[in-house]
C-alpha positions in Angstrom: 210.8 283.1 141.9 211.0 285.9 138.9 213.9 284.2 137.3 211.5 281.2 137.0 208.4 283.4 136.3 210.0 284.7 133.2 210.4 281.8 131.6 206.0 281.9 131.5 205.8 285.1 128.9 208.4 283.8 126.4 208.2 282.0 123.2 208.3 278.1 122.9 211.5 278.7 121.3 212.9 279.9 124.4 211.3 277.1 126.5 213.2 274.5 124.5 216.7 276.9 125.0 215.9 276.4 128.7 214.9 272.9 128.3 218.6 272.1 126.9 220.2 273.8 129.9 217.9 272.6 132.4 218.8 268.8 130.0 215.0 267.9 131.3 212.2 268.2 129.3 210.0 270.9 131.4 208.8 272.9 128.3 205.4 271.7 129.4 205.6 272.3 132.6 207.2 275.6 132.5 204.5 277.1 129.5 201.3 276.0 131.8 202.9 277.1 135.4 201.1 279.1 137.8 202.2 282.1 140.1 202.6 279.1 142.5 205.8 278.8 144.6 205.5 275.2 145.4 204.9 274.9 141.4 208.0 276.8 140.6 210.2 275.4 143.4 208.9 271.5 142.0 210.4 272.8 138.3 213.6 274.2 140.2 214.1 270.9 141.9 213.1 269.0 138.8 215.7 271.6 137.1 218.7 270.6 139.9 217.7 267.3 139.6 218.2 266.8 136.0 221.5 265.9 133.6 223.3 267.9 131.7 223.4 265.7 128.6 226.3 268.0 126.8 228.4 266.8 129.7 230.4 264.0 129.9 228.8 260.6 129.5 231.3 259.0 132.3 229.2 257.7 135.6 229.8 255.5 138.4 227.3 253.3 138.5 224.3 253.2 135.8 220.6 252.3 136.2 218.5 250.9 133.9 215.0 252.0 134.4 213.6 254.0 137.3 210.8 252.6 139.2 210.5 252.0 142.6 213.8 250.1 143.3 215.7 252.1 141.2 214.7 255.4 143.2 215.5 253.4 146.6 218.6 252.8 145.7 219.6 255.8 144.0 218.8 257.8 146.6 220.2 255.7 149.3 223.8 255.5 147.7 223.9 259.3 146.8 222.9 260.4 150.6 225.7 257.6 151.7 228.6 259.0 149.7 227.3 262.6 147.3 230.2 262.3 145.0 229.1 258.9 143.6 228.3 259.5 140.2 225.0 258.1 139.5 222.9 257.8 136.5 219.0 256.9 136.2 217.7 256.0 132.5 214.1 255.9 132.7 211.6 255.2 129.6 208.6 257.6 130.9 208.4 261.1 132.1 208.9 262.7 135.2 206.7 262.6 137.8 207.6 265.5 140.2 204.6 267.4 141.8 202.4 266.2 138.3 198.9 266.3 140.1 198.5 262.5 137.9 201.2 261.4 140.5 200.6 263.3 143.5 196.9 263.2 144.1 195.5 260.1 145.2 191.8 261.1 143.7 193.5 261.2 140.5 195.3 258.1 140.4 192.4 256.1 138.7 194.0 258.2 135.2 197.2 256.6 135.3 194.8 253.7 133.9 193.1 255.6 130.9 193.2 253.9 127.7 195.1 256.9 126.9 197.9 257.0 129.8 201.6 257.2 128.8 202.3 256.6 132.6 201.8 253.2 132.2 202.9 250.6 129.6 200.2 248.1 128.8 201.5 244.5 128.1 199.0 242.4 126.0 199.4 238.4 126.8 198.9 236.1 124.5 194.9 234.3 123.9 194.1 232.3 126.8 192.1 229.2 126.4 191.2 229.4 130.5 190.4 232.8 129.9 187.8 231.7 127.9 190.5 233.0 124.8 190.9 236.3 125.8 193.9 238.2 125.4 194.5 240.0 129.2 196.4 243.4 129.6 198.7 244.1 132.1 200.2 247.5 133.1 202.8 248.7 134.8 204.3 252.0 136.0 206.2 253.9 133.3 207.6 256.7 134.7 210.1 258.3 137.1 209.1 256.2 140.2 207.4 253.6 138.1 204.6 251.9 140.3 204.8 253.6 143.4 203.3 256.6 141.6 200.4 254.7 139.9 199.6 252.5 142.0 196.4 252.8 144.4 198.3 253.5 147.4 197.2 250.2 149.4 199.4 249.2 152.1 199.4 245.9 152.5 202.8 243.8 154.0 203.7 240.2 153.1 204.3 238.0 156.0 207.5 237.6 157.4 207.7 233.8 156.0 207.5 234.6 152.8 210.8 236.0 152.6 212.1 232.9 154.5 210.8 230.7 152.1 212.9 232.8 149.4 216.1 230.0 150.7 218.2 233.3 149.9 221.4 234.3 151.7 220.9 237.3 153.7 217.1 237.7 152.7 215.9 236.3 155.6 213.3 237.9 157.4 215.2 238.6 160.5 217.5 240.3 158.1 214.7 242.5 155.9 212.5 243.5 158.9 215.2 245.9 160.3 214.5 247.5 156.9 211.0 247.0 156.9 210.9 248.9 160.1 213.5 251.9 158.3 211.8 252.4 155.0 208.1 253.4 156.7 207.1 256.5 158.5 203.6 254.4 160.1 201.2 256.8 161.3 198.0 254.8 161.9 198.7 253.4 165.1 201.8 254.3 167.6 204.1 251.6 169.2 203.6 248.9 166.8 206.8 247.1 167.2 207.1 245.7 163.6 206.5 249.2 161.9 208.6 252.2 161.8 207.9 255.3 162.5 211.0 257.6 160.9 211.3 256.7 157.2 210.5 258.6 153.8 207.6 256.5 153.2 204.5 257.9 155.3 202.0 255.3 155.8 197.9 256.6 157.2 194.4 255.9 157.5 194.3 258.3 154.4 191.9 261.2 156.0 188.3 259.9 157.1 187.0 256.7 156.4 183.6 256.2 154.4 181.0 254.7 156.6 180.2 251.7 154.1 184.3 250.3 154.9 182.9 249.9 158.6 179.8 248.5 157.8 181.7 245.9 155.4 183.8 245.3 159.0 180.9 244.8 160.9 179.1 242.8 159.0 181.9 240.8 158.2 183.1 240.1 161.5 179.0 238.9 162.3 177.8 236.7 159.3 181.6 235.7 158.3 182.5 234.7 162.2 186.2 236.6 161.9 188.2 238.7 164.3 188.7 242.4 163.9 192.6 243.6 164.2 193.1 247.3 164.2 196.5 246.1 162.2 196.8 242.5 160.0 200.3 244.0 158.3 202.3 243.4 161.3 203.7 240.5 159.5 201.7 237.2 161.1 197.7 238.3 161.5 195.6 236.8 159.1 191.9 235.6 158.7 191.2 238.6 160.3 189.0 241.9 159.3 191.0 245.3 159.5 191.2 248.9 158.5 193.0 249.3 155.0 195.7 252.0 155.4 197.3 253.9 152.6 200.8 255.3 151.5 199.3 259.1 152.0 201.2 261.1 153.9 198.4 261.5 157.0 199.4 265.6 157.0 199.5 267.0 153.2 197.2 264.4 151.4 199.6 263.4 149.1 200.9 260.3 147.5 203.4 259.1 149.4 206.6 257.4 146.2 210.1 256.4 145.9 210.5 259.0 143.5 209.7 262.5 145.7 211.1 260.7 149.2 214.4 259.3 147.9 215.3 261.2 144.6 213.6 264.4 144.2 215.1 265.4 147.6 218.0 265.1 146.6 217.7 267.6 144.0 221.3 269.7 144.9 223.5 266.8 143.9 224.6 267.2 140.5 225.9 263.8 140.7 222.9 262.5 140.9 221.2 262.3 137.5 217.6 261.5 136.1 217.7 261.1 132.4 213.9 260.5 131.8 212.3 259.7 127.8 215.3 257.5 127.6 214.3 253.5 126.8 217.6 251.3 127.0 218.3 248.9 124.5 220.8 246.7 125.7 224.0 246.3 128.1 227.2 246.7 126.8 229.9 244.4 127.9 233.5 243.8 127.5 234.7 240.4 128.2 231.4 239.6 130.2 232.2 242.4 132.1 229.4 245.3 131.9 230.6 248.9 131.4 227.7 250.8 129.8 224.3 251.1 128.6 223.0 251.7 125.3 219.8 253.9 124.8 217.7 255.7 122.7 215.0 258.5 123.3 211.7 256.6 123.6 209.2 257.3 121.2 206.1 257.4 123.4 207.4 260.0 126.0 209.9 261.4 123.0 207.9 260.9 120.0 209.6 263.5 118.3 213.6 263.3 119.4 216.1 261.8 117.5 216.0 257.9 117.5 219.5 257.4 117.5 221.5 255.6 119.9 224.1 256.7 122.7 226.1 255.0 124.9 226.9 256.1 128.6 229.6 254.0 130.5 229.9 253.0 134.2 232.8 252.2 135.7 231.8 250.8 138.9 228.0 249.0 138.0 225.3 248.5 136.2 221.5 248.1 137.6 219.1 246.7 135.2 216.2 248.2 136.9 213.6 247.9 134.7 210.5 245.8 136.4 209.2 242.5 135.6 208.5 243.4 131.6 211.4 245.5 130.9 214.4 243.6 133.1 214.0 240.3 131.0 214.1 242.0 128.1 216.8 244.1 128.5 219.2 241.0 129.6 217.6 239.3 126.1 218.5 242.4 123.7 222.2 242.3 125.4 222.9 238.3 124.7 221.5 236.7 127.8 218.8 234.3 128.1 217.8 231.0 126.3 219.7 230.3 122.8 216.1 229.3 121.3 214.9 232.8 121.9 217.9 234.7 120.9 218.4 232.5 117.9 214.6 233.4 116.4 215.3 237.5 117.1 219.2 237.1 115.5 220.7 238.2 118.9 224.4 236.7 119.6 224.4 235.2 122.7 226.6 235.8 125.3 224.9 233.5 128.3 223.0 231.0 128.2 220.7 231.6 130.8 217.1 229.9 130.3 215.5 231.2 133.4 215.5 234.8 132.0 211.7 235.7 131.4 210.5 232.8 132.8 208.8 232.3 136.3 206.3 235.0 135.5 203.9 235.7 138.6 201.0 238.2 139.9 197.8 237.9 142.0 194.5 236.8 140.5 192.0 240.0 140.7 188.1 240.2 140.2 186.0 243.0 140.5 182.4 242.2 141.0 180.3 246.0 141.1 176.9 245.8 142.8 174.4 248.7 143.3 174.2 250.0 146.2 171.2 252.2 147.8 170.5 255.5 146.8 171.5 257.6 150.0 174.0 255.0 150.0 177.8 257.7 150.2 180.3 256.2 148.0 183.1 257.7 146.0 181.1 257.8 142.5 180.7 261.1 141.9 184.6 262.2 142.9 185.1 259.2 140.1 183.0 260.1 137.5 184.6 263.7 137.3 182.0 265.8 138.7 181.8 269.4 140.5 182.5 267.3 143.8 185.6 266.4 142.0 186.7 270.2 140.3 186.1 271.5 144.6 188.2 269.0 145.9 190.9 270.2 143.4 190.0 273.3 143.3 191.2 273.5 147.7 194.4 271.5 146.5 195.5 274.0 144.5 195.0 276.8 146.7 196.6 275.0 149.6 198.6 272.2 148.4 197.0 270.1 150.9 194.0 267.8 150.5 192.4 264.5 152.7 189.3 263.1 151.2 188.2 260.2 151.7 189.8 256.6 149.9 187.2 254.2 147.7 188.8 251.1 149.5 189.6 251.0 153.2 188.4 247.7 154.8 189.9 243.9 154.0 190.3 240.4 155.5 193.3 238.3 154.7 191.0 235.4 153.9 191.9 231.5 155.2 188.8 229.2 154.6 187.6 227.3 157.9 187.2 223.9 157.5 183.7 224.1 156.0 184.7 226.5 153.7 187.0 224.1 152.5 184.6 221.5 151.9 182.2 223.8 149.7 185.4 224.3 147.8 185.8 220.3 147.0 188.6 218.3 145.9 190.4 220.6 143.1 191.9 222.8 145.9 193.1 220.0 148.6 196.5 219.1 147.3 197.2 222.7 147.2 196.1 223.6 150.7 197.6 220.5 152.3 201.1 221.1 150.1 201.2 224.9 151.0 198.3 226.5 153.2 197.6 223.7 155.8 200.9 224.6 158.0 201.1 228.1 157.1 198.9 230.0 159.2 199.9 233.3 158.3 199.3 232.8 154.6 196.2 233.8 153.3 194.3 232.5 150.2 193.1 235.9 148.9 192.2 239.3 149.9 188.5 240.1 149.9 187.6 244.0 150.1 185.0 246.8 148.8 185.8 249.6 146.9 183.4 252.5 147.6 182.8 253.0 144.1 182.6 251.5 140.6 185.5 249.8 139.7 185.5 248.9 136.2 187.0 245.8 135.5 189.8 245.5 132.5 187.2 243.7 130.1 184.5 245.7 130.5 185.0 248.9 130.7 181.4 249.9 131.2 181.9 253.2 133.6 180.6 255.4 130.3 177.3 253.8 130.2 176.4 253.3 133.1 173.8 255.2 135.2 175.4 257.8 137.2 174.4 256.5 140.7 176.1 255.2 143.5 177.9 251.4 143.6 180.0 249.1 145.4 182.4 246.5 143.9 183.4 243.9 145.8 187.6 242.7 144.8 188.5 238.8 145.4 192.5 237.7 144.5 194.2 235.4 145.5 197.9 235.8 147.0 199.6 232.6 145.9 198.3 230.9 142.9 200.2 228.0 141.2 200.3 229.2 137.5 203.0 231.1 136.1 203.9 232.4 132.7 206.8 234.2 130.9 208.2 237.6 129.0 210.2 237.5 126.2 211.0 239.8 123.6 210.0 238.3 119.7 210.2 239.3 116.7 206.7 240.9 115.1 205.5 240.5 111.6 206.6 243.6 110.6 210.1 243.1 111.6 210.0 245.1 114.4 211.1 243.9 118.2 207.5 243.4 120.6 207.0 241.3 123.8 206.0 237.7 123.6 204.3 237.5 126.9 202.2 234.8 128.4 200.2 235.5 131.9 199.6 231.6 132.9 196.5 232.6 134.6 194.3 229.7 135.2 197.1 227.2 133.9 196.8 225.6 137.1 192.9 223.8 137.8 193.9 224.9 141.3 193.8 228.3 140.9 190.2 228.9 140.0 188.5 227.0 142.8 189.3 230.1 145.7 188.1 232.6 143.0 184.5 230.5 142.6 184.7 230.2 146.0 185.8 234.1 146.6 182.6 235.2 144.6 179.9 232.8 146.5 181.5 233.9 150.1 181.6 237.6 148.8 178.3 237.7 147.5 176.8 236.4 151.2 178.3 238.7 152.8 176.8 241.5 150.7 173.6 240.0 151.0 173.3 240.3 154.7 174.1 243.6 154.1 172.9 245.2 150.5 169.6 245.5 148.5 170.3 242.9 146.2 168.1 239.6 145.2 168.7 236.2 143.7 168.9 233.0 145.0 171.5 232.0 142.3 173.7 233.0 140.6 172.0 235.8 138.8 171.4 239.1 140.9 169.1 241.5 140.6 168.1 245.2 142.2 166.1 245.0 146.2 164.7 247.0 148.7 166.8 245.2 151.6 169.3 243.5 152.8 168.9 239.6 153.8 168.4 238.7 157.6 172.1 237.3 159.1 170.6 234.3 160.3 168.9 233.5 156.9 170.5 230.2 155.5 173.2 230.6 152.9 172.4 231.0 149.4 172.0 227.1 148.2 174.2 227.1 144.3 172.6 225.0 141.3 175.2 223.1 138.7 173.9 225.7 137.0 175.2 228.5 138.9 178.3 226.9 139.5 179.1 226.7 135.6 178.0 230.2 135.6 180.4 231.4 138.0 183.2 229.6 136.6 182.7 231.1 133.2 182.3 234.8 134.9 185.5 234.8 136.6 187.1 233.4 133.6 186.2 235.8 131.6 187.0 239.0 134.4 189.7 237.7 136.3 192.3 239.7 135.6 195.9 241.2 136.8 196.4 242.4 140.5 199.2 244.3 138.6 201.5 242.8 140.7 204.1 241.2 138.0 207.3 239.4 139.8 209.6 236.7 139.1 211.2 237.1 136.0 214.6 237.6 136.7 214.1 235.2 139.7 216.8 235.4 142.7 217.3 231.7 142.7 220.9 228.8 142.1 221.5 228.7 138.3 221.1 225.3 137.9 217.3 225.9 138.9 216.3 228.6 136.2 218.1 231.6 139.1 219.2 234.7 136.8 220.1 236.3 139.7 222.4 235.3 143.2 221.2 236.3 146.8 224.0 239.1 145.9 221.5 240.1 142.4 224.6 239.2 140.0 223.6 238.3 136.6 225.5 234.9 136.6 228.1 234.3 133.8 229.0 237.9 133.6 230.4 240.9 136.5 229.5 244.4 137.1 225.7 243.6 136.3 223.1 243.2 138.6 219.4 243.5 138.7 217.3 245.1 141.6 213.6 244.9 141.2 210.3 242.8 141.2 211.4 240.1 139.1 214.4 239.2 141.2 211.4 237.6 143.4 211.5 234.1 143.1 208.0 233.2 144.8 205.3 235.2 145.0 204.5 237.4 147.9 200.8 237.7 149.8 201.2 241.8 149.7 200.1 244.4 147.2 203.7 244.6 145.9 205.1 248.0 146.2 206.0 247.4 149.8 208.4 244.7 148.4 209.7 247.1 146.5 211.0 249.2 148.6 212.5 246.6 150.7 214.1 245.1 147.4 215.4 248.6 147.4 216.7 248.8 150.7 218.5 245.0 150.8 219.8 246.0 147.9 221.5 248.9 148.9 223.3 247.2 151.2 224.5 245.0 148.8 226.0 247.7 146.9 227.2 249.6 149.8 228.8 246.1 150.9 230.6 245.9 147.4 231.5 249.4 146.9 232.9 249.8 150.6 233.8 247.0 152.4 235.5 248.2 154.6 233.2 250.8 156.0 230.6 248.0 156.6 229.8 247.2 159.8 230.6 243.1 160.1 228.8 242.9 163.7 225.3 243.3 161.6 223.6 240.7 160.4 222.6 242.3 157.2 225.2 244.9 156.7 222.9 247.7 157.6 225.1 249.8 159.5 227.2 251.9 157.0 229.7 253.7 159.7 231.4 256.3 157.3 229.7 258.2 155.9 226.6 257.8 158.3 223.4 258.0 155.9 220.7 260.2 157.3 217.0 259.4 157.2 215.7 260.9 154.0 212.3 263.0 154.2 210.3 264.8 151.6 211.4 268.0 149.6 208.7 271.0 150.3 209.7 271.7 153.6 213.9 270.4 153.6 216.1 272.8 154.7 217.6 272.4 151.2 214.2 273.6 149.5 214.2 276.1 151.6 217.6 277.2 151.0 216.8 277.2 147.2 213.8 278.9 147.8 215.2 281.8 149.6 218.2 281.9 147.4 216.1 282.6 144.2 214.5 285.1 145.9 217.6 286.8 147.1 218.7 286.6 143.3 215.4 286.6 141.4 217.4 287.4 137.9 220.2 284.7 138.2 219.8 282.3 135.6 220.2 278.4 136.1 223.7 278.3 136.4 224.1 280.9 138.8 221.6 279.6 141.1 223.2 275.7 140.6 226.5 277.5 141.9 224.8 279.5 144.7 223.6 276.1 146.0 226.9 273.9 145.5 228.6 276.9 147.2 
């Protein structure tokens, strides 16, 4: 590691020589390393993995963005066939081994008013959010949302995919890949998990004891089952364990980005261009052969702000999320003529579905004191000495399990008094799409073991320091949807003209005044809180199970609405906007993800969803990721696909193996014990010793 360690004691001069030859920008990373060798082999693998941008600008196939889908993919295809060349432009930074990405206690900062891992997307005023303007983030960096995410597992039912109507998405098809992508290490012999794949799935470490007493009283006042599993793709109505992409072992976050492209850190054909935003696709005769970019200024605020232009000769993957796919496909010509016409873009297709058909879950967080001895997650939150320990052992032995602030649920389906309480507004809806549907549920109650702020009121800096409990109601398939388009601002200069739809639908509040009301008994039978409305207040007990249910006023009722109007807020969970549906019924995208009226171009992420999901989203995602790589595969070799399969999945020559993380690879290790074999090689040399 010396012809790493070097690099420490020089000038920043000589950190940005390095930084042109690595062709990542490390300069931070390098000045602030440790004498740590899984620090130093993360910036050597971030080194291998990285471009060499005085190098040709000729790839194979080209991605546009690199979240989660883009990282399945990627890595997939290079592990199939290594000489592909393949190129990922991606807006944010790298994520490799960044604590901000690979602890789960620090995922909360991903969200700071402050973060450049995320982008936050401001809608447009509301009227049913009582004229509010809500924010909505998503991931923006190399692995996009499965590295800020909070790690919940959660998987859709198999139906939902069914009800897609999309050639070769069929769930007979997709759980194959559900089974390949997951490494599940809650529970063994669980026939609808897997139990070799990249992504490790746990309980997260130990479980706080207020998740079990959530269970338990659940299960007794709310008159549910308890299922050690509800994600086997049917259960529902049922109270469960909440299990998190953690690998069970190290403690770490468990991403697309370090289990399917860092890994694959000694192919040099395999390139992560990060700070790069794309502008627009280039075509010739609706044919796409490139991408045009420019450093972005957030992660690159400093770089030169003029454009390039890398070609592809075999593909190109808008990549980019449900935000940043639209308006890629808008800047390059595609979309509705209305929209191109008011930003002066020349179109190329008209395609009106583009940005439309925007969808995500309906959150609420709803904090509540809890009792003083009460053990939550609070203090790890807030940033105290509890916090600097629990860092403190990760960096002395890379390995960490503390406990998670939410690990207890129900998939929630009201019983037929429930759905009285909730009148009139919500029967269409559950008799059109709930009624028949047993494995659907409305919403997802749960409780964090902390204070979760909600997006409008951020109050976590005034608060008392003390312990709390918020309680989280959404719902998995409202009606509303909205759109994302790119506009032209006042100042001349391109923003995002984006509209959440949240409420739209009179539907879609009555399950959250309900969710609130049915959440609130439940803590009542089991916290020290008071009221008899809606109005709560601080008490010395919780309320007897058998006491009657609190009786709501008019009063209350308009209360509640107004409160969950002005909080509800993003599940960040955007789909839809490139939807995966015919043309002639606003589709962008075919069951194959070609852009209709052009070739070469496809589109692999969230937004090719064309209904929403009931799952915390990233593990559609990955499986996005995985169908999609058969596509490719399917196009790129046909005849190495095996025809006997359903859904292509067996790719006979080469034979992909499973991919696993990077510490312990017998690759690391052969760069680790290469470098210190040769401790004054410099980059090149050590690239060489490896390809050799």
């Amino acid at each position: 590691m010396a012809c790493l360690r070097r690099f420490e004691r020089q000038p920043l001069k000589h950190y940005q020589s390095i930084s042109k030859q690595l062709g990542v920008f490390v300069i931070a990373q390098l000045a602030a390393a440790e004498n740590d060798d899984d620090k130093l082999l993360g910036l050597a693998l971030a080194a291998l993995g990285a471009n060499h941008r005085q190098k040709s600008q000729k790839f194979d196939i080209v991605f546009a963005g690199g979240g989660t889908t883009a990282c399945v993919v990627a890595g997939r295809l290079t592990t199939h066939d290594p000489s592909l060349r393949i190129l990922i432009l991606e807006a944010g930074q790298h994520s490799l081994n960044k604590p901000i990405h690979v602890q789960p206690s620090q995922s909360r900062l991903n969200l700071a008013p402050t973060s450049t891992t995320v982008t936050f997307n401001i809608g447009n005023p509301s009227p049913r959010l009582n004229d509010r303007a809500p924010v909505v983030a998503c991931g923006r960096c190399v692995g996009g949302g499965s590295c800020v995410n909070f790690m919940a597992y959660t998987r859709a039912p198999a139906s939902d995919y069914d009800d897609w109507g999309a050639n070769g998405w069929e769930s007979e098809n997709l759980i194959p890949l559900m089974k390949k992508l997951e490494a599940y290490e809650v529970r063994p012999d669980c026939p609808t998990h897997g139990y070799d794949g990249p992504i490790k799935v746990s309980s997260s470490g130990y479980n706080m004891g207020i998740s079990g007493e959530f269970i338990q009283v659940g299960t007794t006042y709310h008159k549910r089952r308890y299922a050690d599993d509800t994600d086997d793709l049917e259960t529902c109505n049922t109270y469960s364990p909440w299990p998190k992409y953690i690998d069970g072992t190290t403690g770490r976050r468990s991403d697309a980005a370090h289990h399917y492209v860092y890994n694959q850190a000694h192919n040099p054909n395999l390139q992560v261009w990060d700070g790069k935003r794309v502008k627009r696709i280039i075509f010739e005769d609706n044919r796409a052969v490139g991408v045009e970019f420019t450093s972005d200024p957030v992660s690159c605020p400093d770089a030169d702000q003029s454009s390039s232009i890398v070609r592809a000769s075999k593909l190109v993957i808008i990549s980019a999320g449900a935000f940043g796919s639209p308006t890629i496909l808008e800047r390059s010509g595609i979309g509705a003529e209305a929209i191109l016409k008011r930003c002066g873009i020349e179109q190329l297709v008209d395609l009106p579905g583009v940005g439309e058909n925007y969808q995500d879950h309906n959150l609420v967080l709803v904090p509540y004191l809890a009792a003083d001895e009460a053990v939550t997650m609070d203090a790890i939150w807030r940033g105290e000495s509890i916090l600097q320990e629990n860092l403190a052992q990760w960096n002395s032995s890379a390995k960490l399990l503390i406990p998670q602030s939410l690990n207890s649920k129900i998939k929630w389906r009201p019983n037929d008094e429930e759905l009285r309480a909730m009148g009139s507004a919500f029967q269409p809806r559950w008799k059109e799409f709930f009624q028949d549907r047993p494995d659907k549920a409305v919403a997802i109650f749960a409780p964090f073991v902390r204070y979760a702020p909600p997006l409008s009121r951020p109050l976590s800096n005034i608060l008392p320091p003390r312990s709390y409990i918020t309680v989280t109601y959404y719902t998995l398939y409202p009606v509303s949807v909205g759109s994302v388009h790119i506009k032209v601002t006042e100042n001349g200069k391109e923003g995002v003209d984006f509209t959440t739809g949240f409420l739209d639908d009179p539907s879609d509040i009555v399950p959250l005044n309900f969710g609130y009301k049915k959440t609130r008994e439940i803590l009542d039978a089991w916290l020290p809180i008071e009221g008899s409305a809606a109005a709560c207040g601080e008490a010395c007990g919780p309320v007897d199970l058998n006491a009657p249910d609190i009786v709501y006023t008019a009063e209350d009722d308009e209360a509640i609405n107004r409160f969950n109007r002005d909080i509800v807020q993003t599940a960040w969970h955007s789909l839809g906007t490139c939807a995966m549906k015919p043309e002639a019924d606003n589709g962008v995208v075919d069951a194959r993800l070609n852009v209709y009226g052009v070739s070469n171009l496809k589109v692999a992420d969230m937004s090719i969803s064309p209904l929403n999901v009931g799952t915390n989203t990233y593990s559609t995602a990955l499986l996005i990721g995985e169908r999609a790589t058969i596509i490719i595969a399917e196009d790129l070799y046909p005849v190495t696909v095996n025809s006997r399969s359903k859904c292509g999945d067996r790719i006979t020559a080469p034979q992909s193996p499973v991919i696993r993380g990077t510490v312990n690879s017998p690759i690391s290790q052969n760069l680790t014990a290469t470098i210190r074999r040769n401790p004054t090689m410099d980059f090149n040399e050590l690239q060489h010793e490896l390809r050799a």
